[in-house]
PANU-280436 format. One record per residue (C-alpha): residue number from 1; residue in one letter; x, y, z. Coordinates in steps of 0.05 Angstrom, whole numbers. Layout:
// residues N
+-----+---+--------+--------+--------+
|   k | r |     px |     py |     pz |
+-----+---+--------+--------+--------+
| NUM | A |      X |      Y |      Z |
...
+-----+---+--------+--------+--------+
// end
This chain:
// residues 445
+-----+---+--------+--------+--------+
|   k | r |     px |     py |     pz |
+-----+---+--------+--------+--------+
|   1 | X |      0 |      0 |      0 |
|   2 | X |     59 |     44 |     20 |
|   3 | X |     87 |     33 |    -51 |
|   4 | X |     26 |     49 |    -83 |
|   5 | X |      9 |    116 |    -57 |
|   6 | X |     81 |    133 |    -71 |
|   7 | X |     68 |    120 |   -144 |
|   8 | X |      3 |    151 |   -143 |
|   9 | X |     41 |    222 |   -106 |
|  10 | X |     96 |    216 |   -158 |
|  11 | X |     46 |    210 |   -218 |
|  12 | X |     13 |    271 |   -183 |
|  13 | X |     75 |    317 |   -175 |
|  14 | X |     98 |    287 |   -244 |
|  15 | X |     25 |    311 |   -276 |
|  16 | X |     29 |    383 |   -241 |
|  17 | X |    101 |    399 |   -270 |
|  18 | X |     85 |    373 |   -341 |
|  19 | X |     30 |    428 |   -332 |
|  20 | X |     59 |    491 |   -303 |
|  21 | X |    122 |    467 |   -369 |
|  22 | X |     60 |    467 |   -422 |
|  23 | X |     35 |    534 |   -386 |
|  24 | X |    102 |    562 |   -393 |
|  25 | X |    115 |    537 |   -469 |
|  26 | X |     41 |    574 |   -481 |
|  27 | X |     67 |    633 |   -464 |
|  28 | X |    135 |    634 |   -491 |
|  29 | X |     98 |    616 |   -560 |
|  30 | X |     50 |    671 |   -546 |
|  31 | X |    113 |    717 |   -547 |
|  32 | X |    144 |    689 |   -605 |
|  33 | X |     78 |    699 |   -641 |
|  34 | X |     72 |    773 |   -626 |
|  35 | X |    137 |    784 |   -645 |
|  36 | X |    143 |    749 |   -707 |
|  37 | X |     65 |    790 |   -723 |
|  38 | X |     93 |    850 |   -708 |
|  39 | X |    154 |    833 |   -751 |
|  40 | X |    108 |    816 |   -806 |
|  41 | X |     60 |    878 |   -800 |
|  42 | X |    132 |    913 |   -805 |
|  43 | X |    144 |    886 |   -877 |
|  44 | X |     74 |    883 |   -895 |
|  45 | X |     78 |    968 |   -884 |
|  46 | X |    132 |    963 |   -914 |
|  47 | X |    104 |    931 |   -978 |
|  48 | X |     38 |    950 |  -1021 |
|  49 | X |    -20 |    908 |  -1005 |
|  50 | X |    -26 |    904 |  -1079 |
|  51 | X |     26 |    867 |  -1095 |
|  52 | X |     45 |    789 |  -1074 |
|  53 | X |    116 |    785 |  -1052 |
|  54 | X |    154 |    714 |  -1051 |
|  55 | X |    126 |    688 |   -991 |
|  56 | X |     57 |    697 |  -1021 |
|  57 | X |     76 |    662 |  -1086 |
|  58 | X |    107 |    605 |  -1048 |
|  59 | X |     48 |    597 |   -995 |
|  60 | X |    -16 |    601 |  -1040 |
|  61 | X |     22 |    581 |  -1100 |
|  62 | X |    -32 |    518 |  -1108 |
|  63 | X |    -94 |    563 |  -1107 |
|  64 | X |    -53 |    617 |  -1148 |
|  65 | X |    -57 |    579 |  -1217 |
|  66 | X |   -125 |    566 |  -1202 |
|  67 | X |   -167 |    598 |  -1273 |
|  68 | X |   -216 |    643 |  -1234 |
|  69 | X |   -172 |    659 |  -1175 |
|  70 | X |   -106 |    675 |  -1205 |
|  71 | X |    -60 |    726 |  -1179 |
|  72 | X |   -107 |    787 |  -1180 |
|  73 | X |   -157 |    737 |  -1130 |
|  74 | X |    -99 |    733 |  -1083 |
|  75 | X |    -89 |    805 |  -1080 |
|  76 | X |   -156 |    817 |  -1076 |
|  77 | X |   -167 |    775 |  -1019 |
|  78 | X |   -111 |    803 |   -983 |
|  79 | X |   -143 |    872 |   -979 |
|  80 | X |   -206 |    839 |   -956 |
|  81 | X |   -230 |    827 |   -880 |
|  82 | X |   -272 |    778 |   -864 |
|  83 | X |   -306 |    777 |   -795 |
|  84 | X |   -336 |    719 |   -748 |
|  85 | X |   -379 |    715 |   -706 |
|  86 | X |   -373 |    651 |   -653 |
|  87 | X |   -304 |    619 |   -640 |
|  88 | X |   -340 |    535 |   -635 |
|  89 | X |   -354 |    484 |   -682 |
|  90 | X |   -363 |    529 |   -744 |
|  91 | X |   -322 |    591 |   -729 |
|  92 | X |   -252 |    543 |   -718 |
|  93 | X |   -253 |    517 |   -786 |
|  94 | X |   -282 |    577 |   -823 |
|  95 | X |   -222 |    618 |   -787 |
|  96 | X |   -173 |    569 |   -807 |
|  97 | X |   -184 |    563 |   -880 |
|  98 | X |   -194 |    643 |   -887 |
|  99 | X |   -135 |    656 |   -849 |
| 100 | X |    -94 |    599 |   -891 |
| 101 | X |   -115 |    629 |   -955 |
| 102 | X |    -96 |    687 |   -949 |
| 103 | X |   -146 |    739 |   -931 |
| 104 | X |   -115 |    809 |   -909 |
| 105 | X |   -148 |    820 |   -839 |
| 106 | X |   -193 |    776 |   -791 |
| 107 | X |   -237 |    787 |   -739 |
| 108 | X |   -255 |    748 |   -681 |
| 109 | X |   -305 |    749 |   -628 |
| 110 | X |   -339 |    709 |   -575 |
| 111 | X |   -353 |    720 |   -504 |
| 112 | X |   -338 |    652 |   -478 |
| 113 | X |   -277 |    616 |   -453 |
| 114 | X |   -240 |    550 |   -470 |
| 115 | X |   -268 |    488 |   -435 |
| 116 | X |   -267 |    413 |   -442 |
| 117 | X |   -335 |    400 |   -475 |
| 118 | X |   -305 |    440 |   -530 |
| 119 | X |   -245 |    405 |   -560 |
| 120 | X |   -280 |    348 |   -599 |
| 121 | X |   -311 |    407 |   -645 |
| 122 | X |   -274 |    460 |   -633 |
| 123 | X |   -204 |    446 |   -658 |
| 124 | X |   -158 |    508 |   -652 |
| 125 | X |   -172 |    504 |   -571 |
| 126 | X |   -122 |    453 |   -538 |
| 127 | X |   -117 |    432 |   -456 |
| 128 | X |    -72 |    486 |   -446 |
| 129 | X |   -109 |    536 |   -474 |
| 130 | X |   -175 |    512 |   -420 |
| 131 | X |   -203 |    578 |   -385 |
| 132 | X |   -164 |    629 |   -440 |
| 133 | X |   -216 |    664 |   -480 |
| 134 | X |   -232 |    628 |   -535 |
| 135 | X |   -209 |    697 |   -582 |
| 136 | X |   -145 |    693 |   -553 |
| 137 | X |   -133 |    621 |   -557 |
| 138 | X |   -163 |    624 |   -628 |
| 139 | X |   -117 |    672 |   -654 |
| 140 | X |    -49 |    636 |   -621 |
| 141 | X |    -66 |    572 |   -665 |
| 142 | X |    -85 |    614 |   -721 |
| 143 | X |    -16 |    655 |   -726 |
| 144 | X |     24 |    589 |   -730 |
| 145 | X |    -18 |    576 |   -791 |
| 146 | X |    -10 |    631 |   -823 |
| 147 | X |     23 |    695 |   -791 |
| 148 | X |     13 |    739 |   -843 |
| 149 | X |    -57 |    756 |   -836 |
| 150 | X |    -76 |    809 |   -785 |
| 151 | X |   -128 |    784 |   -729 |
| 152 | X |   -169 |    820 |   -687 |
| 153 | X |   -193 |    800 |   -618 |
| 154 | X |   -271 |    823 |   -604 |
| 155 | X |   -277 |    781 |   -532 |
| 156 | X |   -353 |    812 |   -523 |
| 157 | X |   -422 |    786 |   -532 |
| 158 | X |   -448 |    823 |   -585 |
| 159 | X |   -500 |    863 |   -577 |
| 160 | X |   -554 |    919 |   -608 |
| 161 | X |   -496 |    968 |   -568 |
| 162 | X |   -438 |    947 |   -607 |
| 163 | X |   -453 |    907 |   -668 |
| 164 | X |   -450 |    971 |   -716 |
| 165 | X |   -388 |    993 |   -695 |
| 166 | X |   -357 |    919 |   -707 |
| 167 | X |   -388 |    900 |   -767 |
| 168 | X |   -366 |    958 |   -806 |
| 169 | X |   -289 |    954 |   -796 |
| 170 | X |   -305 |    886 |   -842 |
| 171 | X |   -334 |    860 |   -921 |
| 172 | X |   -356 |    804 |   -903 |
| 173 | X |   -393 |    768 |   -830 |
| 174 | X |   -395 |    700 |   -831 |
| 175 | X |   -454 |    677 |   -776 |
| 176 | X |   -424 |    614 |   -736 |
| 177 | X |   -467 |    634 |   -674 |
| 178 | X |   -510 |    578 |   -641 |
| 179 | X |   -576 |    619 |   -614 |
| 180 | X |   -635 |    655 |   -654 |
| 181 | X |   -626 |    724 |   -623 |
| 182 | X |   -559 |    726 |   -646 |
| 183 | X |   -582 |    703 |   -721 |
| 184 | X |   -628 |    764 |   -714 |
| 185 | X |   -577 |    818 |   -695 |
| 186 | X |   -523 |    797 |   -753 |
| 187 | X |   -580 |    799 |   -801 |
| 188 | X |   -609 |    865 |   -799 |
| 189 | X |   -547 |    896 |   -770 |
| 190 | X |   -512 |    868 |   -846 |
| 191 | X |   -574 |    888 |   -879 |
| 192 | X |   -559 |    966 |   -849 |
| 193 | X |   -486 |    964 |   -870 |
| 194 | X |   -499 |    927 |   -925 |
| 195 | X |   -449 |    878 |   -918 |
| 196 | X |   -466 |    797 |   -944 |
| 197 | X |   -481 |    745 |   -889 |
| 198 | X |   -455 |    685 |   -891 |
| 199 | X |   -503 |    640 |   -850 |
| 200 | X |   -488 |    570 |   -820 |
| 201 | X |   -514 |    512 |   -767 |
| 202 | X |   -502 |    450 |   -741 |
| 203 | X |   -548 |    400 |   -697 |
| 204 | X |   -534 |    328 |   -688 |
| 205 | X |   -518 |    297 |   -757 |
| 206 | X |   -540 |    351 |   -792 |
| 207 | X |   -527 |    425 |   -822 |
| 208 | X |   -538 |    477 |   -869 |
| 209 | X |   -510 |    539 |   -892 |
| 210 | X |   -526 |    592 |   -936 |
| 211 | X |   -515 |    674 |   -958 |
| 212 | X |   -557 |    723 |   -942 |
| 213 | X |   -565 |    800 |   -964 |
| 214 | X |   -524 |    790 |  -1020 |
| 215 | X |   -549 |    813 |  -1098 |
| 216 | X |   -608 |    846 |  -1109 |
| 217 | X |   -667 |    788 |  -1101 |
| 218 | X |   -632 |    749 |  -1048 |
| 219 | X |   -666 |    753 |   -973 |
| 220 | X |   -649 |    766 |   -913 |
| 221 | X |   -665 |    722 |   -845 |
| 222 | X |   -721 |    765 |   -822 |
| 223 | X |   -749 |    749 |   -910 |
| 224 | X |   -757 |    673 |   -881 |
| 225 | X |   -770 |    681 |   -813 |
| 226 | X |   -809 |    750 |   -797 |
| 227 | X |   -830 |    722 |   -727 |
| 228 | X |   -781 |    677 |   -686 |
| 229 | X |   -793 |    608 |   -663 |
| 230 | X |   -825 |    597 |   -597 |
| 231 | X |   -766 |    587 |   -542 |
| 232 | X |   -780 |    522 |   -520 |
| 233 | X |   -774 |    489 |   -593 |
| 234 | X |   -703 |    513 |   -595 |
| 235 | X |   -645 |    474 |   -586 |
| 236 | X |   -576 |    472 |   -589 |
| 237 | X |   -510 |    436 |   -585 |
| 238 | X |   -504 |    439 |   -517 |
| 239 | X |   -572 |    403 |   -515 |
| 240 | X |   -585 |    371 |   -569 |
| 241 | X |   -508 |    348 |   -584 |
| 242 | X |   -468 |    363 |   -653 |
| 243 | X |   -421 |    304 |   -674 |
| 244 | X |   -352 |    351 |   -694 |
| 245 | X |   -342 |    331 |   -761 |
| 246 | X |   -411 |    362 |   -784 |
| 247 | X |   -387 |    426 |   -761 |
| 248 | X |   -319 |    423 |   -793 |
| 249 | X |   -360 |    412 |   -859 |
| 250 | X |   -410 |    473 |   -849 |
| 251 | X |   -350 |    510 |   -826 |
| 252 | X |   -310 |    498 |   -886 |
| 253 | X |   -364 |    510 |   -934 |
| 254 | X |   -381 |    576 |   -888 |
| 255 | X |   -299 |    590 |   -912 |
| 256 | X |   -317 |    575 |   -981 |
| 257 | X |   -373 |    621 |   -992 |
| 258 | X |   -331 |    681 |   -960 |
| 259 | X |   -285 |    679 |  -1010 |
| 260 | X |   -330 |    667 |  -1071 |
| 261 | X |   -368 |    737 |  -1046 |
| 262 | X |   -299 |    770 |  -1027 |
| 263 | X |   -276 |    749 |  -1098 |
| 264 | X |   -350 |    760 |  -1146 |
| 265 | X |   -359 |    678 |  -1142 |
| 266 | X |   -297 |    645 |  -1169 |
| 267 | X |   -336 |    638 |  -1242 |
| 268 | X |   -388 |    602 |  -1198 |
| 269 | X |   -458 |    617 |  -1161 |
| 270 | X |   -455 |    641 |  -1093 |
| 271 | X |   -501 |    607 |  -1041 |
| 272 | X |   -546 |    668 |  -1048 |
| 273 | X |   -620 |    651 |  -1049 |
| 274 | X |   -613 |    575 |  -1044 |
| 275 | X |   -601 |    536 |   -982 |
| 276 | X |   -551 |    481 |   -977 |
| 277 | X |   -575 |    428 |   -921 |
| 278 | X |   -529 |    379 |   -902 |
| 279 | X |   -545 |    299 |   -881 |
| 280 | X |   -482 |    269 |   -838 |
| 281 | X |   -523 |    203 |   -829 |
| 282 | X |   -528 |    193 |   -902 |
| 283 | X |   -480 |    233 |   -929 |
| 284 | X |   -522 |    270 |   -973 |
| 285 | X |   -527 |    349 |  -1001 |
| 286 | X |   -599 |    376 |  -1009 |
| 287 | X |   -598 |    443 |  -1045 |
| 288 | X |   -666 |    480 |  -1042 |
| 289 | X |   -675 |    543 |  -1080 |
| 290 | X |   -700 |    604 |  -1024 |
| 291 | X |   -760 |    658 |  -1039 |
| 292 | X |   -730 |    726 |  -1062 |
| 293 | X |   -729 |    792 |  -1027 |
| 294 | X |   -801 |    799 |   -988 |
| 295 | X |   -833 |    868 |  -1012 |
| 296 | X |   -859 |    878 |   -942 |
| 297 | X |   -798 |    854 |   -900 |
| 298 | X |   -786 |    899 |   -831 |
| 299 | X |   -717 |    904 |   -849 |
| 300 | X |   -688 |    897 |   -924 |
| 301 | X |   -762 |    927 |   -963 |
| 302 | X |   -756 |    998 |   -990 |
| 303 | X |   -796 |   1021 |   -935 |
| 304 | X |   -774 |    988 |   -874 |
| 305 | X |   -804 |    990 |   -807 |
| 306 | X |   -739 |    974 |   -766 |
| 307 | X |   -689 |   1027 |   -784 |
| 308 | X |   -648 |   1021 |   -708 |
| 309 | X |   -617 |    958 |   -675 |
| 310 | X |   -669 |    934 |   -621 |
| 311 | X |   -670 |    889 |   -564 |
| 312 | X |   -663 |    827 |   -598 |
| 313 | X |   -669 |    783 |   -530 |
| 314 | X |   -727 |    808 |   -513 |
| 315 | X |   -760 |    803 |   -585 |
| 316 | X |   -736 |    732 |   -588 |
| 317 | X |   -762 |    715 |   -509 |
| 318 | X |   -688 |    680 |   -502 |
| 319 | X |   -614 |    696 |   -482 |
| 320 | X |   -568 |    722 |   -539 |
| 321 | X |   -517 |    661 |   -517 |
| 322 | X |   -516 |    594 |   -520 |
| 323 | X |   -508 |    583 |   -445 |
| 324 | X |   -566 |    537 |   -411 |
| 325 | X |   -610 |    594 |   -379 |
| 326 | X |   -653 |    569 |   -321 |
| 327 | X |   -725 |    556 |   -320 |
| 328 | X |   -772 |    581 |   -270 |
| 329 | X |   -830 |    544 |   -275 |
| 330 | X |   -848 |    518 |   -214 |
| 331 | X |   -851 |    544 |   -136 |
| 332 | X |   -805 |    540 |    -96 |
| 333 | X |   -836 |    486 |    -54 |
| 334 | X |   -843 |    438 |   -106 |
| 335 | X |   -760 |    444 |   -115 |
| 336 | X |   -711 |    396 |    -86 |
| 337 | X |   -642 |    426 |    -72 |
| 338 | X |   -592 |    369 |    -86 |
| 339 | X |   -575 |    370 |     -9 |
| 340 | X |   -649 |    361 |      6 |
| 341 | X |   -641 |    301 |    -42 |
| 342 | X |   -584 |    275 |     -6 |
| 343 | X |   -620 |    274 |     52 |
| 344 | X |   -673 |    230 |     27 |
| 345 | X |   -633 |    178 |      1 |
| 346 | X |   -605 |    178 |     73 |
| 347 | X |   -667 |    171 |    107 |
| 348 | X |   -687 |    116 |     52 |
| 349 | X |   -752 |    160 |     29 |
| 350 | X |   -805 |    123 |     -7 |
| 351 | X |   -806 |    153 |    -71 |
| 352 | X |   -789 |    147 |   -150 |
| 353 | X |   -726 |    175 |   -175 |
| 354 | X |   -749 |    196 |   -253 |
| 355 | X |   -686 |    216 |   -301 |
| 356 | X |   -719 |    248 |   -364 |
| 357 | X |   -660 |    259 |   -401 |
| 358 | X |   -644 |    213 |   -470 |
| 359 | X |   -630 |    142 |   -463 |
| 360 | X |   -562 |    167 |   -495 |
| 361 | X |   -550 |    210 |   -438 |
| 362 | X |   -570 |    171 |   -383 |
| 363 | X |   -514 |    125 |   -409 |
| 364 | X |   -464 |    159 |   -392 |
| 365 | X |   -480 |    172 |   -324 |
| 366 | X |   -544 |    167 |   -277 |
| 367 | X |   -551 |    161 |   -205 |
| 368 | X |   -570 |    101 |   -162 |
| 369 | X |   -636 |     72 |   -172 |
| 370 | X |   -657 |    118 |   -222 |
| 371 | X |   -708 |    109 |   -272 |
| 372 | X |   -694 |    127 |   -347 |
| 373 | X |   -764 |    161 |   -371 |
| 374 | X |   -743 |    208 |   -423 |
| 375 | X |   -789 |    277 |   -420 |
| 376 | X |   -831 |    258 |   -491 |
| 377 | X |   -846 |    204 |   -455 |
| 378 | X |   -883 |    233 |   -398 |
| 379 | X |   -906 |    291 |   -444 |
| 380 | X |   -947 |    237 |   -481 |
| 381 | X |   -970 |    205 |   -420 |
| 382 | X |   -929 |    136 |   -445 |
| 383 | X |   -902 |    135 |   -373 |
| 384 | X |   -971 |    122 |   -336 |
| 385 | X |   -968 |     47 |   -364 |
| 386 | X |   -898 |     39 |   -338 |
| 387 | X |   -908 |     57 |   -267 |
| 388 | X |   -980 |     41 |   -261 |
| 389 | X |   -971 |      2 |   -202 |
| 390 | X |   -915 |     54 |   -158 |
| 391 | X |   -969 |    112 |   -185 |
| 392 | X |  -1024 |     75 |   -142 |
| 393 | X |   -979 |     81 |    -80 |
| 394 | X |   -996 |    150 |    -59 |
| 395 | X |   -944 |    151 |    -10 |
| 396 | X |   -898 |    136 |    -57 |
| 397 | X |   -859 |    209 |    -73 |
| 398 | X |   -836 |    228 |   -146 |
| 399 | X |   -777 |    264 |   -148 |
| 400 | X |   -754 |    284 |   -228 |
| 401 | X |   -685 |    299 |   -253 |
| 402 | X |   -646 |    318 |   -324 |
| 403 | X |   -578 |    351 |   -339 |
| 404 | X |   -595 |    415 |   -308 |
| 405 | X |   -658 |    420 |   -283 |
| 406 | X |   -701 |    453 |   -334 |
| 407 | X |   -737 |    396 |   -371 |
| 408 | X |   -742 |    362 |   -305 |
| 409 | X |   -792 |    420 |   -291 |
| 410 | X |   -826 |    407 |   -343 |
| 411 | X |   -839 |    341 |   -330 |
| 412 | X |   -859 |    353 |   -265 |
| 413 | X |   -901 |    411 |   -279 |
| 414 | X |   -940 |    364 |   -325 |
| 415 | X |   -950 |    299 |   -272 |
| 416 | X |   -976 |    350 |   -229 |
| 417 | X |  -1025 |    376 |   -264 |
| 418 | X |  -1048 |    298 |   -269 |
| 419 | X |  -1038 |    288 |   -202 |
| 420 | X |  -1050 |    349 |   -161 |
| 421 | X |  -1050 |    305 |   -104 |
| 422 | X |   -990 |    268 |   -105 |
| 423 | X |   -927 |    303 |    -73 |
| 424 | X |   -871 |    317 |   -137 |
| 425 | X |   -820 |    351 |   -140 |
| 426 | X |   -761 |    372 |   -188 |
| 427 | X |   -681 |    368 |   -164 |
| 428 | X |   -661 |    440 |   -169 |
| 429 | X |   -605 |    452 |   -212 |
| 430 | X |   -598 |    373 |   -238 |
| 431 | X |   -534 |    332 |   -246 |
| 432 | X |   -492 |    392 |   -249 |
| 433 | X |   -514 |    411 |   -176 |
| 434 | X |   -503 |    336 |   -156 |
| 435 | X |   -426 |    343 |   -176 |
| 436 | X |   -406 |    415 |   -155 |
| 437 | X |   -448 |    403 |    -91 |
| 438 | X |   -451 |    334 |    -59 |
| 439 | X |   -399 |    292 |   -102 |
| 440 | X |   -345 |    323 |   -143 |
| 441 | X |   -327 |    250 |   -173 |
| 442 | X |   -396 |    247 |   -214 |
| 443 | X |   -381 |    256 |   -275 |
| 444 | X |   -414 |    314 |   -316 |
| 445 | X |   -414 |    338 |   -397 |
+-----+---+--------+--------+--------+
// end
């Protein structure tokens, strides 16, 4: 035993040095990468923007004897700045392939910062980079790609306060946000300046991307969508899940696009007025062709009624981030607080632990003697069939849980209102309060 917890220390001290060395090797490439930018920005003074020195010739020499792009596309596209919006899924490989090709000035911005969940998606992020902005760490990986290109750092959540101010510095915003009011903001805020929006998404196994605001007939968002979706038919990654190399795809194509609008479409046809939707599971492109311009849209019509950025959040009755934001449905006596919970389990309460997340979920981690019963199930009242028999026990306690502790208030919400006398309640906060507050060895995601 002796010898084993002196492994176990030494792999401990061993793990903490390797880590303060990568931390240390972060910043000293940090350094190197400022200095060698600034070095670069020197020489790129130095030399006309409208002209491509060696180093250009050698770097992009495979797209340079391209037929449409040529020599006068690389210039062009190096005296073009591209910005977008969300550093995830879609913003990593859109950044990289802009930045690689050669595009004169990029903008970044995103509010958040690096975490775990993120690296299976989100490839310019590495462990070292965990709790850096995801801007910052963007634009490190970035610069060893290519450290030509100038990048800009926005680390903000963009709002109806700043959006104007950001978008006009660029030619082209490419949307790689994950949340409606968001979509709403880039799209009349390009429609105002004019500038073409390029538009992506990604859910599960599936995506789609196309360009908006661009040529005379094509739409904008608010062409399609006028009113936005009600809040609780919205989902996202974080929710719904993304598998990463869906979003490299979208991304890429998100890349593509830019640079067929910064360059007049590469002697093709920009995604303008057609949108491309993608099927992972098969593997199979759908393109559908889009209505054209409405005559009475409130944004992009000759006589518009929204002239001013507005309060998106509030128009769109949700949170301009992709961050789970907490439900308040029920009182605060039908609420368990995990340490309530805990307590029950001590006392060995009769009662029904109910886990409404997806089979897939519950998978990968439950607690004891829980019951899967995903939330469509109880919506639809398959669940009463189930648990007929602990349903006739009335002293029999229902307790609910998910991931958070939103759709676990749904639930409960709705076997209450079947069963106004039966005593239900929701855990407060979910699986995430079960880890940060009673065990810190449960796993989360």
């Amino acid at each position: 035993m002796a010898a084993e917890s002196k492994i176990s220390e030494e792999i401990t001290l061993l793990r903490r040095e390797i880590q303060q060395l990568r931390k240390t090797c972060a910043a000293k490439e940090k350094r190197l990468c400022e200095l060698v930018t600034h070095q670069q920005q020197s020489k790129n003074e130095a030399n006309e923007s409208s002209i491509l020195n060696n180093d250009d010739i050698a770097r992009y020499s495979r797209q340079l004897i391209l037929p449409n792009f040529g020599v006068q596309g690389q210039i062009k596209l190096k005296q073009s700045a591209f910005l977008i919006v969300g550093m995830g899924g879609l913003g990593c490989p859109a950044s990289q392939y802009l930045l690689a090709a050669g595009c004169g000035r990029l903008g970044l911005v995103d509010y958040d910062e690096v975490e775990r969940s993120n690296f299976h998606r989100q490839t310019l992020h590495t462990e070292i980079s965990i709790g850096m902005p995801k801007v910052e760490s963007a634009k490190q990986s970035l610069l060893q790609i290519n450290p030509h290109c100038h990048v800009d750092c926005h680390c903000l959540l963009l709002n109806s306060e700043n959006a104007l101010e950001i978008l006009r510095q660029y030619d082209v915003i490419l949307d790689c946000t994950d949340n409606v009011a968001t979509r709403y903001l880039l799209n009349d805020a390009c429609v105002m300046l004019n500038k073409p929006l390029i538009s992506g998404s990604a859910l599960q196994m599936d995506g789609q991307i196309t360009v908006y605001n661009y040529g005379e007939n094509c739409p904008c968002y608010r062409c399609l969508f006028p009113v936005p979706p009600p809040p609780d038919t919205v989902t996202n990654c974080g929710d719904g899940g993304v598998l990463g190399a869906v979003t490299g795809v979208i991304g890429s194509l998100q890349a593509l696009e830019a640079i067929k609008v910064a360059l007049g479409g590469l002697g093709g046809e920009v995604m303008a007025g057609r949108l491309l939707i993608f099927d992972g599971g098969r593997c199979q492109f759908r393109n559908i062709r889009l209505r054209s311009k409405r005559a009475d849209c409130d944004v992009c019509s000759p006589n518009p009624m929204i002239t001013h950025l507005i309060d998106y959040e509030q128009f769109c009755g949700m949170h301009a981030s992709d961050k789970d934001t907490a439900l308040n449905i029920l009182t605060t006596e039908q609420r368990l607080t995990v340490e309530e919970y805990k307590h029950m389990l001590d006392t060995q309460s009769n009662h029904i632990l109910m886990d409404v997340r997806q089979p897939a979920e519950f998978e990968i981690c439950h607690l004891p003697k829980s019951e899967n019963v995903p939330l469509k199930t109880i919506l639809n009242d398959e669940y009463l069939k189930r648990f007929e028999k602990e349903l006739q026990d009335e002293n029999k306690g229902i307790v609910v849980l998910c991931r958070r502790g939103n759709d676990s208030q749904i639930a409960a919400q709705h076997i209450i209102n079947r069963f106004p006398q039966r005593t239900v309640f929701d855990l407060k906060g979910g699986l995430h309060a079960w880890h940060y507050k009673i065990d810190k060895n449960f796993p989360i995601y």
